[in-house]
VEXDREN-2710 file (C-alpha; in Angstrom, 1 decimal):
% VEXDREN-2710
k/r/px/py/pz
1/UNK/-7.5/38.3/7.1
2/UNK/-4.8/36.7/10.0
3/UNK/-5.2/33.1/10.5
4/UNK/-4.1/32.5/14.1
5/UNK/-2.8/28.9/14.8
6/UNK/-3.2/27.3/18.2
7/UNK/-1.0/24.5/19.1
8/UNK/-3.0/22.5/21.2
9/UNK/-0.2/19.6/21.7
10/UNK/1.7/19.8/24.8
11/UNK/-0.5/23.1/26.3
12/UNK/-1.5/23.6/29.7
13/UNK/-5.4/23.4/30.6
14/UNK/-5.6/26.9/31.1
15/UNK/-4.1/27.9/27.6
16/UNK/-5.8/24.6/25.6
17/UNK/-9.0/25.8/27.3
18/UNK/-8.3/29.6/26.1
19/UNK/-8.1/28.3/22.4
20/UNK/-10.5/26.4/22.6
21/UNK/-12.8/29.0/23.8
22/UNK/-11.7/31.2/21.4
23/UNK/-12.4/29.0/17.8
24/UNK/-15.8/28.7/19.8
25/UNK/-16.5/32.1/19.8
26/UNK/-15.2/32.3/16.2
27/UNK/-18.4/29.6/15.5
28/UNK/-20.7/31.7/17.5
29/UNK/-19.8/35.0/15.5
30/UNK/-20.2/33.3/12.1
31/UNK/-16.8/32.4/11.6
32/UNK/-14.4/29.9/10.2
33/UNK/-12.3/27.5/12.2
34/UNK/-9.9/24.6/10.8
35/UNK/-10.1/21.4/13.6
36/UNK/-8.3/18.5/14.1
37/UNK/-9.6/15.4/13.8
38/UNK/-8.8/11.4/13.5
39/UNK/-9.1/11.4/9.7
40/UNK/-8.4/14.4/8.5
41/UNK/-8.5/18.2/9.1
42/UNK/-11.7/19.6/8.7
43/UNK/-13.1/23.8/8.1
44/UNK/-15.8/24.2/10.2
45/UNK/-18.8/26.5/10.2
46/UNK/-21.9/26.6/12.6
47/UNK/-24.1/24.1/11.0
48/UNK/-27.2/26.1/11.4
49/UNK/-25.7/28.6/9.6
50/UNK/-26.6/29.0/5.8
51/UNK/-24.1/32.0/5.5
52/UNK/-21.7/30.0/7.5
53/UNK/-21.8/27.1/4.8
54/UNK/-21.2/29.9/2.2
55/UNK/-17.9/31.0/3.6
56/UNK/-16.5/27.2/3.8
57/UNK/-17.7/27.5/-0.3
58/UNK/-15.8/30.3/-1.0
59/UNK/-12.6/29.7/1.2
60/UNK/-12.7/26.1/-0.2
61/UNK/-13.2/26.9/-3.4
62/UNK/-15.9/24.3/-3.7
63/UNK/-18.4/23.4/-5.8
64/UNK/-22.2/24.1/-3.9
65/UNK/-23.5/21.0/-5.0
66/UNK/-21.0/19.1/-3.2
67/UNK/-22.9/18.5/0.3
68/UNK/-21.0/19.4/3.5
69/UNK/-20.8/16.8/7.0
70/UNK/-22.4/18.0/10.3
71/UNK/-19.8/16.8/13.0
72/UNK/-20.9/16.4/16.8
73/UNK/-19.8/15.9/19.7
74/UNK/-21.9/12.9/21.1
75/UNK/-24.3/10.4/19.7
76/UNK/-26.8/11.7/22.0
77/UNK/-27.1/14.5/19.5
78/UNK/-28.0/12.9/16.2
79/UNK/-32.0/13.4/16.7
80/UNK/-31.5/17.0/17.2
81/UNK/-30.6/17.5/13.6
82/UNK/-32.2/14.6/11.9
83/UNK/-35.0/11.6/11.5
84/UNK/-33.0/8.6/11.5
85/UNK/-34.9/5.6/11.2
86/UNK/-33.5/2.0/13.6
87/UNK/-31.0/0.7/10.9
88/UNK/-29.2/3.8/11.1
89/UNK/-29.1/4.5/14.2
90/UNK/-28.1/1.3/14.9
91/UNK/-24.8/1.9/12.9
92/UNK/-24.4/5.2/15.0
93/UNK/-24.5/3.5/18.1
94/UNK/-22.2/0.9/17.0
95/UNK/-19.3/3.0/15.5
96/UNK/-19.3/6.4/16.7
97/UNK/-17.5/8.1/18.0
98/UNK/-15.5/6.9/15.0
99/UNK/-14.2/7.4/11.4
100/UNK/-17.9/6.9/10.1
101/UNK/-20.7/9.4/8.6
102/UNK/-24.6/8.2/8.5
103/UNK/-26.5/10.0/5.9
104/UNK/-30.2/10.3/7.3
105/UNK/-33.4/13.0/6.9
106/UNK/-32.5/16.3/8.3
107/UNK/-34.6/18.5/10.6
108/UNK/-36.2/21.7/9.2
109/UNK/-32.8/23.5/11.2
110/UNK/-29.8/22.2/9.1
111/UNK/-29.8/24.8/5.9
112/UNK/-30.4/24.1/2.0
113/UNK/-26.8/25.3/1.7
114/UNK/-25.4/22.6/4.1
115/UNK/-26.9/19.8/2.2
116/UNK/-26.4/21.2/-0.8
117/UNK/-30.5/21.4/-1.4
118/UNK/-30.8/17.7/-0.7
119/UNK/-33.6/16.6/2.2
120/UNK/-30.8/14.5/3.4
121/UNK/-28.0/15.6/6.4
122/UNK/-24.4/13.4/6.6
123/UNK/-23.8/13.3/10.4
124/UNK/-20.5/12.1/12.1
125/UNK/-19.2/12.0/15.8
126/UNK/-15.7/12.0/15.6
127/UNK/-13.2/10.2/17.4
128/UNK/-10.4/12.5/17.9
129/UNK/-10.9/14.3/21.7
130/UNK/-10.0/18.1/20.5
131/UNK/-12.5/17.7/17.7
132/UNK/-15.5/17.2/20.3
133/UNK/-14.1/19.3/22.8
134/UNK/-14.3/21.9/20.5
135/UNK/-17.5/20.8/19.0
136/UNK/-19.2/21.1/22.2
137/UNK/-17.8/24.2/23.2
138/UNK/-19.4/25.8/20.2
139/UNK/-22.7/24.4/21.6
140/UNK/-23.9/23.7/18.1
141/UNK/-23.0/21.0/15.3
142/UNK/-20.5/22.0/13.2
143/UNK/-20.2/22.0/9.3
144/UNK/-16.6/20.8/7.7
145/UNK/-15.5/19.4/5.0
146/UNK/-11.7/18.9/4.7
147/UNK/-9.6/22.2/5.5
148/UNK/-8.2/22.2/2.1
149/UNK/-8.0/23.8/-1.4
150/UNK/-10.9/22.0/-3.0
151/UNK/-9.3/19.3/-4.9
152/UNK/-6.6/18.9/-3.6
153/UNK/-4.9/16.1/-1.2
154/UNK/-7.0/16.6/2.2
155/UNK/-5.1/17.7/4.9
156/UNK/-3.4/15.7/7.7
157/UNK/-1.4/18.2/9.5
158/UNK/-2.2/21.7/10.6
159/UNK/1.0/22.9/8.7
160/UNK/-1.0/21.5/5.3
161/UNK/-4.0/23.4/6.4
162/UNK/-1.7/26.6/6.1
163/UNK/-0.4/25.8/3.0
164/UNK/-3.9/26.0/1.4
165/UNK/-5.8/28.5/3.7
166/UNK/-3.8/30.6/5.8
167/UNK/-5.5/34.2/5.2
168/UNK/-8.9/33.2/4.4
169/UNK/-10.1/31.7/7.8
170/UNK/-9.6/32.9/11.4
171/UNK/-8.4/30.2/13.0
172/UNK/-6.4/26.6/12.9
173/UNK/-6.5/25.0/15.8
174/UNK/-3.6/22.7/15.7
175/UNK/-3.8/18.6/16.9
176/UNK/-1.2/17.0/15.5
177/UNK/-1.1/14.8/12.6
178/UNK/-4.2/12.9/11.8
179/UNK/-4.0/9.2/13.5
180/UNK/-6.3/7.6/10.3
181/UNK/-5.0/10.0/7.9
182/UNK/-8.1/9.1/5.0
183/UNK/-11.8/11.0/5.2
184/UNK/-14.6/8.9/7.2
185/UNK/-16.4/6.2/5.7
186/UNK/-19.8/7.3/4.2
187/UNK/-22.6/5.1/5.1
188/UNK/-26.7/5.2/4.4
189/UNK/-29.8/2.9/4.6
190/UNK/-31.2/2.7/1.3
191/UNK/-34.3/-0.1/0.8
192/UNK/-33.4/-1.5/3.9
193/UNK/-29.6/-2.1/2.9
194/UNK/-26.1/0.0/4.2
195/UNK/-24.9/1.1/1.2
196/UNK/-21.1/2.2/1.3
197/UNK/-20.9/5.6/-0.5
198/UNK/-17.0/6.4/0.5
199/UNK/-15.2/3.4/1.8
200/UNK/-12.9/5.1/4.8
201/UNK/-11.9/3.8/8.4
202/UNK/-14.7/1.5/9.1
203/UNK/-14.2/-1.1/5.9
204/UNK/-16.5/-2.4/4.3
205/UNK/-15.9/-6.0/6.1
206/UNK/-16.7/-4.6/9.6
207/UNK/-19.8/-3.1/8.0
208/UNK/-20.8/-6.6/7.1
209/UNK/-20.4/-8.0/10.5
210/UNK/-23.4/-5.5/11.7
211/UNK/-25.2/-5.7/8.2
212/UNK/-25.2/-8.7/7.0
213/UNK/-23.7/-9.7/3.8
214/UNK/-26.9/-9.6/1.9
215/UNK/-28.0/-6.5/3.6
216/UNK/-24.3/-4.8/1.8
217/UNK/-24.2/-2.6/-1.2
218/UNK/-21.6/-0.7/-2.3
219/UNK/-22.1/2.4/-4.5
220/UNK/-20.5/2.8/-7.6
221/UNK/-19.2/5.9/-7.8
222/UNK/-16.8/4.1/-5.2
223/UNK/-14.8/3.1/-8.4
224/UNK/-16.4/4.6/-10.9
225/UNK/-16.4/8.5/-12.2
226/UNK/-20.0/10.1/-12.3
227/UNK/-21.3/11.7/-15.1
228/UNK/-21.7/15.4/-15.6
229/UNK/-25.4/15.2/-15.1
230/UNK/-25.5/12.8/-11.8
231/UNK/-25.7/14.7/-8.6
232/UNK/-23.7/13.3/-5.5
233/UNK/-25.3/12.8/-2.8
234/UNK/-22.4/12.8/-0.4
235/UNK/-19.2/14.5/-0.1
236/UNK/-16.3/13.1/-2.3
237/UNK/-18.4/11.0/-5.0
238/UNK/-18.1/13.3/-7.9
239/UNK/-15.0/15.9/-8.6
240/UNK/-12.1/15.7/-9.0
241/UNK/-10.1/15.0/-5.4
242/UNK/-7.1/14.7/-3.4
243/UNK/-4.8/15.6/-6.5
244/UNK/-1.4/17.5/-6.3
245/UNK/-0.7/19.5/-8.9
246/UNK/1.4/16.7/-11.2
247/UNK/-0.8/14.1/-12.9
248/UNK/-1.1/11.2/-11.8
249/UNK/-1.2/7.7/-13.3
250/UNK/-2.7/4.5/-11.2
251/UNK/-0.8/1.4/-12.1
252/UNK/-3.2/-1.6/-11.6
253/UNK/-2.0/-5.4/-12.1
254/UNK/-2.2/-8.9/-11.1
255/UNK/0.8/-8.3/-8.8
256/UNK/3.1/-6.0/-6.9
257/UNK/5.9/-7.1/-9.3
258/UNK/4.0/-6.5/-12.4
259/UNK/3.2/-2.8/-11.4
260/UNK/6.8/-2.2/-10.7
261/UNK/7.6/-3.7/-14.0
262/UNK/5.1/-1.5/-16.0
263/UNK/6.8/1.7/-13.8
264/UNK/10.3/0.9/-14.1
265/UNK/10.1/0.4/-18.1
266/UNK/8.2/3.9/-18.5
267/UNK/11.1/5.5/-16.9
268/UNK/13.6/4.1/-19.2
269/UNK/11.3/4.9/-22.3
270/UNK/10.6/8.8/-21.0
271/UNK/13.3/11.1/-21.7
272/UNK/12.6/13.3/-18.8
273/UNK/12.3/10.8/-16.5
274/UNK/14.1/12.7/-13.6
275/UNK/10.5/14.6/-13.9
276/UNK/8.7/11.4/-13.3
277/UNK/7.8/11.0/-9.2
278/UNK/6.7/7.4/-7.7
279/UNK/4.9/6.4/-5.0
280/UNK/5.9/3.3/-3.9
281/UNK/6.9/1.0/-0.5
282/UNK/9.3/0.8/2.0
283/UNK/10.4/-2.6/0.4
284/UNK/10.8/-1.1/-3.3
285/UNK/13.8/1.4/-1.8
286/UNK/15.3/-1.4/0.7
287/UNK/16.0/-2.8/-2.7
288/UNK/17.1/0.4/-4.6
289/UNK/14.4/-0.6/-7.4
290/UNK/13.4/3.1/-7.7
291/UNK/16.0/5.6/-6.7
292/UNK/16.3/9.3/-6.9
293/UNK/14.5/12.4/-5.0
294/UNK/11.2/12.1/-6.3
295/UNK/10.7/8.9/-4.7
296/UNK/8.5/8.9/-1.9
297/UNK/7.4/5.6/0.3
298/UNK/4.1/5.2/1.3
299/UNK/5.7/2.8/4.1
300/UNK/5.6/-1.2/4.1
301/UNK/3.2/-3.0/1.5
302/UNK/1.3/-4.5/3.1
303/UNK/0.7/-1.6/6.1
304/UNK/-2.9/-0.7/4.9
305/UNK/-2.8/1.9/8.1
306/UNK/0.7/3.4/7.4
307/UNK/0.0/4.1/3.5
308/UNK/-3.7/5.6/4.8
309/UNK/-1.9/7.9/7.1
310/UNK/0.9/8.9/5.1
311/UNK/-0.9/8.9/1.6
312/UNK/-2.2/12.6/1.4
313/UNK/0.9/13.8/3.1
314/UNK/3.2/12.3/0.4
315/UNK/0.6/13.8/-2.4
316/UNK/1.5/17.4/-1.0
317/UNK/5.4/16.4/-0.8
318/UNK/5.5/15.8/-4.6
319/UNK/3.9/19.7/-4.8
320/UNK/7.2/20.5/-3.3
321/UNK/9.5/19.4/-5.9
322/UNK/8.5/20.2/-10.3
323/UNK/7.3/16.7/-11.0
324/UNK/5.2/16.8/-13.9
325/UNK/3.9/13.0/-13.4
326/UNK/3.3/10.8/-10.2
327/UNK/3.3/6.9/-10.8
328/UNK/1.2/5.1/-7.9
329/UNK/0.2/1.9/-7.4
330/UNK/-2.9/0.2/-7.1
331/UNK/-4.2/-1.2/-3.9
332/UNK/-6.4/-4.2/-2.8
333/UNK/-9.9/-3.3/-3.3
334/UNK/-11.0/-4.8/0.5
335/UNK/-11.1/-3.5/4.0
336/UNK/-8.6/-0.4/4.4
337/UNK/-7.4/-1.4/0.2
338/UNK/-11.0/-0.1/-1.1
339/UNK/-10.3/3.5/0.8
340/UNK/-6.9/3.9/-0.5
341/UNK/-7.7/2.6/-3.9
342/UNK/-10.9/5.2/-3.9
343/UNK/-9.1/8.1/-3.4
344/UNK/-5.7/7.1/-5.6
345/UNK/-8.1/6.7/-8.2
346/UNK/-9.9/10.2/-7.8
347/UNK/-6.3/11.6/-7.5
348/UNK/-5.7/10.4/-10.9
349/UNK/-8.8/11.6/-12.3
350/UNK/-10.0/7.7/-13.1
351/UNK/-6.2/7.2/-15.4
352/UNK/-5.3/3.7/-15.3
353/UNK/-3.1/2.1/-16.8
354/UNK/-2.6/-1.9/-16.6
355/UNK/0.5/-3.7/-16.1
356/UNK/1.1/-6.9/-18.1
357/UNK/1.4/-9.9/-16.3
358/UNK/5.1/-11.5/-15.7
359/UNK/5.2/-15.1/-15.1
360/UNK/7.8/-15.6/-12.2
361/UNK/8.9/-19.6/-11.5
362/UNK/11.0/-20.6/-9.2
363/UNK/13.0/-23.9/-9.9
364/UNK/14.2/-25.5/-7.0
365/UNK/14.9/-29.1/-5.3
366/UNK/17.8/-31.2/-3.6
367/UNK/21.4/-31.4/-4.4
368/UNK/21.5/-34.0/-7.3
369/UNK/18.5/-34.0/-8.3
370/UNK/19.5/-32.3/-11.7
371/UNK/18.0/-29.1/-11.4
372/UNK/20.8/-27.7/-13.6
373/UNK/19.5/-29.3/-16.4
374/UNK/16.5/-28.7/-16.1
375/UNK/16.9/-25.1/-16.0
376/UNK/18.6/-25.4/-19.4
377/UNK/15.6/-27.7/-20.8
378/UNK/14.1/-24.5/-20.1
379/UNK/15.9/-21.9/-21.4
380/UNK/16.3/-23.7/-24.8
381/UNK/12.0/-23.2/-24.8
382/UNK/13.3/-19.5/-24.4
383/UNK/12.7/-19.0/-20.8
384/UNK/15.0/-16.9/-19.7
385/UNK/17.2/-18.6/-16.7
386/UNK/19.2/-17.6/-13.6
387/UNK/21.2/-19.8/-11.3
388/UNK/21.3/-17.8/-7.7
389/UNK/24.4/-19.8/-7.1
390/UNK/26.2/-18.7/-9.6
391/UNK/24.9/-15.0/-9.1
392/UNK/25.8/-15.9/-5.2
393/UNK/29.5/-16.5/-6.5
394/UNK/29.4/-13.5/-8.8
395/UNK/28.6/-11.1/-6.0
396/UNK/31.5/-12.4/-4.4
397/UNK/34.1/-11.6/-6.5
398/UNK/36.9/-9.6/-7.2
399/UNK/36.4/-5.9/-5.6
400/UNK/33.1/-7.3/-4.2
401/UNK/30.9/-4.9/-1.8
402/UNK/29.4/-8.1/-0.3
403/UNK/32.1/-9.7/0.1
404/UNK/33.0/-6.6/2.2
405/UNK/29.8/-6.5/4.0
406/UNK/29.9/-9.9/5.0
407/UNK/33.7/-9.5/6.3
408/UNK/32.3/-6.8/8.7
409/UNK/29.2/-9.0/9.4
410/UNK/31.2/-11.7/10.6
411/UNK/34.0/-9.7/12.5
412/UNK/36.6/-11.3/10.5
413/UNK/39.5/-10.3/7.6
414/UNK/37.5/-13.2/5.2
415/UNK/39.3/-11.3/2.1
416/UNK/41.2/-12.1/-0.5
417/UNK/44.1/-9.7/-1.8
418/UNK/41.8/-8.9/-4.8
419/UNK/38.8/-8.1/-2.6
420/UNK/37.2/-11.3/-2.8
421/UNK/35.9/-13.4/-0.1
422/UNK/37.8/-16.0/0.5
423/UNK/35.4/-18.9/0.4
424/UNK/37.5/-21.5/2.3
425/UNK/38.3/-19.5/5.6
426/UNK/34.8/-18.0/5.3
427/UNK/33.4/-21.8/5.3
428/UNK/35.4/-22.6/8.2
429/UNK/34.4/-19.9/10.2
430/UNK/30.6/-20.0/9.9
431/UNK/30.4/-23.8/9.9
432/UNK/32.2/-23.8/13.6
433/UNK/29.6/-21.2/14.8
434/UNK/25.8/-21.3/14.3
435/UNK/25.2/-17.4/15.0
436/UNK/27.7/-16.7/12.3
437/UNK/26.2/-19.0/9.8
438/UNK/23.0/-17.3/10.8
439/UNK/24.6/-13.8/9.7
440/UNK/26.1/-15.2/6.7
441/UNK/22.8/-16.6/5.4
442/UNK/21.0/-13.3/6.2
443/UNK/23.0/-11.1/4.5
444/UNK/23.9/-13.1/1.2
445/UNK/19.8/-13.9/0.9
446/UNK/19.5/-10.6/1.2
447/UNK/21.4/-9.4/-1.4
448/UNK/20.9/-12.7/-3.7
449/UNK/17.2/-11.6/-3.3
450/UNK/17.7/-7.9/-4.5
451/UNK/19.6/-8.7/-7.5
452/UNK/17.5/-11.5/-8.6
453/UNK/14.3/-9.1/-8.6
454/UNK/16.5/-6.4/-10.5
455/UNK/17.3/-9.3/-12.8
456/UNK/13.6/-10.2/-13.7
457/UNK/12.6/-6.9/-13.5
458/UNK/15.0/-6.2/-16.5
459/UNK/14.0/-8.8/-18.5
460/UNK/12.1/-8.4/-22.1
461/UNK/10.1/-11.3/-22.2
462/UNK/7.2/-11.6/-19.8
463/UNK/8.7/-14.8/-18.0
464/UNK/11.6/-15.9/-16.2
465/UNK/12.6/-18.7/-14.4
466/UNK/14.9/-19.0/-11.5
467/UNK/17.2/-21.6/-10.0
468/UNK/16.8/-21.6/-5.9
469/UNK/18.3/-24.4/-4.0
470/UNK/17.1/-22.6/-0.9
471/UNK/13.9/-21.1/-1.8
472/UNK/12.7/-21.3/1.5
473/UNK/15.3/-21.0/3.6
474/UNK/16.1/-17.6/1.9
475/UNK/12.6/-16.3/2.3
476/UNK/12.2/-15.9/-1.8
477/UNK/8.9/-18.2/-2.2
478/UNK/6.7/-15.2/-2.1
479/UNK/8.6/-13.9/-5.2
480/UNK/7.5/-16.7/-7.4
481/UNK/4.0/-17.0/-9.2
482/UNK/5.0/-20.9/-9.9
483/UNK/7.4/-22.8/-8.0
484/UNK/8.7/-25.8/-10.0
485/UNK/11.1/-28.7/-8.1
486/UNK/13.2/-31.1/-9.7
487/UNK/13.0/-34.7/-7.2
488/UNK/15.4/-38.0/-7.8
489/UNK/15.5/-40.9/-5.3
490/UNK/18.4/-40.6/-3.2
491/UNK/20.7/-43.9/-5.2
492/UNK/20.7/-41.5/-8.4
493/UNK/21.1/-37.9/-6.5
494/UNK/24.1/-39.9/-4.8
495/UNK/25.7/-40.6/-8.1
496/UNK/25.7/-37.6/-9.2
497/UNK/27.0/-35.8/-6.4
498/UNK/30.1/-38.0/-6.5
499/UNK/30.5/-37.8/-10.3
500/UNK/30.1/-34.4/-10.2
501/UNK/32.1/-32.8/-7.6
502/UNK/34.6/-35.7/-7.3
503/UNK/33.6/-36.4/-3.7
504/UNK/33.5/-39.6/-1.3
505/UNK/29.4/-41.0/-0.4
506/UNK/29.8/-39.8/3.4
507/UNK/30.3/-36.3/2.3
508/UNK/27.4/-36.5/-0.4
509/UNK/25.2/-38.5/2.0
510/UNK/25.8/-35.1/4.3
511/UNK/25.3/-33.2/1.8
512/UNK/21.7/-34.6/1.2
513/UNK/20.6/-34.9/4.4
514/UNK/21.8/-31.3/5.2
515/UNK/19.1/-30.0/2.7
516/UNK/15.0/-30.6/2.8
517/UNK/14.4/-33.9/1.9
518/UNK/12.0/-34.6/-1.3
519/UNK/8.2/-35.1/0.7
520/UNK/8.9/-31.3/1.4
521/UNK/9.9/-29.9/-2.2
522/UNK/6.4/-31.9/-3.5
523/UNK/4.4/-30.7/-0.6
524/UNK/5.3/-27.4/-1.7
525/UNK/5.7/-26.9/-5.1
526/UNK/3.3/-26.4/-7.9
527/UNK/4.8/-28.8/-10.1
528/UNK/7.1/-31.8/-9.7
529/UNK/9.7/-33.3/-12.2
530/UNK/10.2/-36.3/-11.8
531/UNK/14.4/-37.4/-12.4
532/UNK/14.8/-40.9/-11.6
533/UNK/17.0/-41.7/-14.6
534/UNK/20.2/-39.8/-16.5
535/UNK/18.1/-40.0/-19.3
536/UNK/18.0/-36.5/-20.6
537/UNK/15.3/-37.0/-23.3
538/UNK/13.5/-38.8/-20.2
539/UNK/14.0/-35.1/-17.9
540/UNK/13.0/-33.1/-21.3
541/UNK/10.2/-34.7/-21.7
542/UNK/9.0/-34.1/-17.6
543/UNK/10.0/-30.4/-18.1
544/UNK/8.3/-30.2/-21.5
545/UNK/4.9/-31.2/-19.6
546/UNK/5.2/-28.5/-16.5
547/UNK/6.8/-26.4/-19.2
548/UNK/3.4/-26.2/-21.5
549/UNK/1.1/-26.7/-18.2
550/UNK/2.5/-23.0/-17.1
551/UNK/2.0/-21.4/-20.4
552/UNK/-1.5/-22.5/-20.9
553/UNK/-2.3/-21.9/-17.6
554/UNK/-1.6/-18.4/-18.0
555/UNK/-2.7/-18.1/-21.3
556/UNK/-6.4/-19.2/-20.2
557/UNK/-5.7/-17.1/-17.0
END
């Protein structure tokens, strides 16, 4: 058989009406057509048609006990092919056309083979304007479940709809990419309650604002695998889904960090790691944390939208290269989290694995104060310490690339004849010109930043701790589990200062008051020590209380 594909992007009305017309007549004569829509592609069939619902079956590969969703094209329609009852219909009304299916009781002309033998019909109006123009062209409902291989990653594009069925339908009739990019949330009434059955566009929160809280349940084959014996009674609750052909591992932990962690020491343990694919975020490259081919972004962590619409698509990219394992993280399990995390986790065939937790504290506080010493209180505890300071003027040193980068930031020659930067002409240039200081500060953070997470990450024990004058002027706060300052009245951080770095009081007064003042560090921080004297036994026995607070803390936790 020829699968024709019809571009429908960029067409003119004649021609888009011509395909159009065509796929209908494809319905009408009992055959196969593969639609665009907002959340996926999907393999439609007339939905009257029990021999229709066969085909998708056998093109699909998919099991028949695995019901199938009748799509049309306006709300108006729902009675003609079921009994729904006034909760449901409310729900209709309320989010279709939309990325949501209502299960309700089918009429006498949907098929057994369409339901899957169930008395039960999953209907859906979808959003995407070519889906319904073609839906109501055909003059009937339409049957489709995703246009894909069964089991594996649905399909976003038309181009992935080839991949897996080109020569086994008639047509593809070619939108674009999918704007939602996951399959449709799966909604029905049961015992007066919406019970979620596949979390998908419509989260479960927005479900709540029609609901009710109380009137919420969520299903739990959601996040759970049925058993052999248990029959679903929707599409997507029971086999094995949305999986390319490596295996895939879910990584689930407290935090981000910890997951990376977990991933980062598997591929140093595993001798083939260049076989080893991850998906991860935009931010985990920015910061060269994973590197190499098999890396693919599922765009900015905290994009819920971007990682739906990209997720199956980067699935099928790993098919392209001879992965033989796929790392992903875990998402939050609420609003557009619970969709993602539902269909990583049927990817994966229910494999996770859980990262241990790393305890990240940040130390941090005025000039003076004697946050130096501190940090070495801790380390002799066996914390494992960094001063960003001295990383700072590490990264600046002989044959530096920063020092380069911030030479061409700052439109100057600020190096020295050994590739340093040359700290004294660099402070007199930035401290003359505020915009310059500006792009000083942003690129050193930035790269203070990077290496600072590459240290941690490296680190054996399961806690580090971190020296950070400017914790929050360097945007690093949300790197840190604990932040921990060090606070002195200004008589003692004044003695210091001049002790130390063999200065006059003016400049260590400026230096003070160039800084946050101490109210801020408390306000917050997590922990406060206390440094009014030069005691050290006095500081060790401050930083031996936040010291065992922390450790408990995440003991018990």
């Amino acid at each position: 058989m020829e699968t024709k594909l019809c571009s429908l992007i960029g067409v003119s009305k004649t021609e888009y009406e011509k395909y159009i017309s065509e796929a209908a007549e494809i319905i009408k004569s009992g055959g196969l057509v593969a639609f665009p829509t907002e959340t996926v592609y999907g393999l439609g069939a007339s939905a009257l048609s029990g021999d229709g619902a066969k085909k998708i079956y056998a093109a699909k590969g998919r099991p028949s006990d695995n019901p199938l969703i009748v799509h049309i094209s306006k709300v108006e329609d729902i009675e003609k092919y079921c009994m729904p009852d006034e909760k449901s219909l409310a729900l209709c009304k309320k989010f279709m056309p939309g990325p949501i299916t209502v299960i309700m009781k089918k009429k006498p002309c949907i098929p057994d083979e369409v339901t899957a033998g169930l008395d039960t019909v999953a209907i859906r109006c979808p959003q995407d304007e070519n889906a319904r123009a073609f839906i109501e062209k055909c003059g009937v409902a339409i049957a489709a479940p995703s246009a894909n291989t069964s089991g594996r990653p649905s399909p976003t594009s038309a181009m992935h709809v080839c991949e897996d069925l080109n020569g086994k339908i008639e047509m593809i009739l070619d939108g674009g990419e999918c704007k939602i990019g996951l399959e449709s949330t799966i909604v029905r009434i049961n015992d007066g309650a919406t019970e979620l059955l596949r979390p998908g566009g419509v989260t479960p929160e927005e479900l709540i604002a029609v609901c009710g809280k109380e009137h919420f349940m969520i299903n739990p084959a959601i996040l759970q695998k049925l058993s052999d014996d248990q029959k679903p009674v929707c599409a997507g609750m029971k086999y094995r889904h949305y999986s390319p052909r490596a295996k895939v591992v879910l990584v689930d932990g407290e935090t981000d960090f910890d997951k990376n962690r977990f991933i980062l020491q598997k591929l140093k343990e595993n001798k083939n790691a260049e076989k080893i694919g991850v998906l991860c975020f935009d931010e985990d490259i920015e910061n060269e944390l994973f590197c190499g081919e098999y890396v693919f972004s599922l765009g900015k962590r905290d994009a819920f939208s971007e990682q739906s619409h990209l997720l199956f698509a980067r699935l099928r990219d790993c098919d392209k290269t001879d992965v033989s394992l796929i790392y992903a993280k875990t998402p939050p399990k609420s609003g557009l989290g619970l969709a993602l995390f539902n269909r990583l986790i049927k990817a994966a065939g229910f494999d996770i694995v859980f990262a241990e937790h790393f305890l990240r504290i940040a130390l941090t506080g005025g000039i003076g104060s004697g946050k130096g010493v501190a940090a070495k209180i801790f380390s002799e505890y066996g914390v494992p310490t960094l001063d960003t300071d001295k990383l700072y003027h590490s990264l600046i040193g002989k044959s530096s690339p920063l020092a380069k980068e911030i030479s061409r930031a700052l439109g100057e020659n600020l190096l020295m004849p050994d590739g340093s930067l040359d700290r004294k002409k660099t402070a007199k240039t930035v401290f003359a010109d505020k915009e310059k200081l500006l792009l000083l500060n942003t690129v050193s953070h930035k790269a203070v930043r990077k290496e600072t997470l590459l240290w941690m990450y490296s680190q054996e024990k399961n806690c580090a701790l971190v020296e950070v004058p400017l914790l929050w002027e360097s945007g690093m706060q949300s790197d840190f589990d604990k932040i921990v300052c060090v606070c002195a009245d200004k008589e003692a951080r004044l003695s210091r200062i001049v002790a130390r770095d063999n200065c006059d009081k003016e400049t260590a007064l400026l230096r003070i008051a160039a800084q946050k003042d101490d109210e801020f560090f408390r306000a917050n921080s997590d922990f406060v020590i206390e440094n009014g004297t030069s005691d050290r036994n006095e500081l060790k026995k401050a930083v031996s209380c936040v010291y065992y607070a922390l450790f408990n803390e995440e003991k018990q936790g």
